[in-house]
N, C-alpha and C positions, 0 to 999 in steps of 0.2 A: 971140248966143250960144245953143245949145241948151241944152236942158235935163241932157243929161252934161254939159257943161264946165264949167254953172257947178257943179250938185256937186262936178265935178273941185275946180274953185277953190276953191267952200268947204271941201272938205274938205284941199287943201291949204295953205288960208291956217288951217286952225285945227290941224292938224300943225307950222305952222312958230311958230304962236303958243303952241302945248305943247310945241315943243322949247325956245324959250326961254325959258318960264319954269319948265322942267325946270333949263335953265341957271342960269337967276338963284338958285333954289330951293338949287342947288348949290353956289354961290359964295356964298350965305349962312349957309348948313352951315359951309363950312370956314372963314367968316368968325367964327363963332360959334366952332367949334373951336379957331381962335388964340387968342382973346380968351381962354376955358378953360385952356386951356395955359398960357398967361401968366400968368392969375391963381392956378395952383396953383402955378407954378415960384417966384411970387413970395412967396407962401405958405409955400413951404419953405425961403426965406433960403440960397438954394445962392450958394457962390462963385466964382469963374472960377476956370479953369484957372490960370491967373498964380499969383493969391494961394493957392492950394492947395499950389503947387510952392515959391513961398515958402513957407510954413508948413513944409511935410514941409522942408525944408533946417534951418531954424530947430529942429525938432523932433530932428534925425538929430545937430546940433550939441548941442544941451542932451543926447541918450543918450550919446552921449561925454564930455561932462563927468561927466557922474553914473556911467560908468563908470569914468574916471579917481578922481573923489574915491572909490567905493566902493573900488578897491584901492590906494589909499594909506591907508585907515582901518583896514583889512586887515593893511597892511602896521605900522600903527603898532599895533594891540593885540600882537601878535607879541611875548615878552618875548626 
């Protein structure tokens, strides 16, 4: 080997070993950034969609009750 090729090689064996750990570098970023995410979402005690859409039903049921009894109470002070 002359002396271009092997700088060639070195300097392409330590481009392909700073791309990779550009890579790795990367995917532990976003490794970290799930684990983050996770820990605030869980932090905030949020509920699924599901139980949400339960709730608002349950909630839309109980305003129609309380609007039903409000004009029946209505209706019964009335002399």
């Amino acid at each position: 080997m002359t002396d271009k090729e092997k700088i060639l090689k070195t300097l392409s064996d330590l481009l392909e070993t700073g791309i990779l750990t550009v890579n790795d570098v990367k995917k532990e970023l976003l490794t970290n950034f799930k684990f983050k995410k996770q820990n605030i979402v869980s932090k905030l005690d949020l509920v699924s969609r599901e139980e949400f859409e339960i709730l608002k039903k349950i909630i839309e049921k109980q305003d129609l009750k309380i609007d039903k009894l409000i004009k029946k109470a209505k209706k019964a002070k009335k002399p």
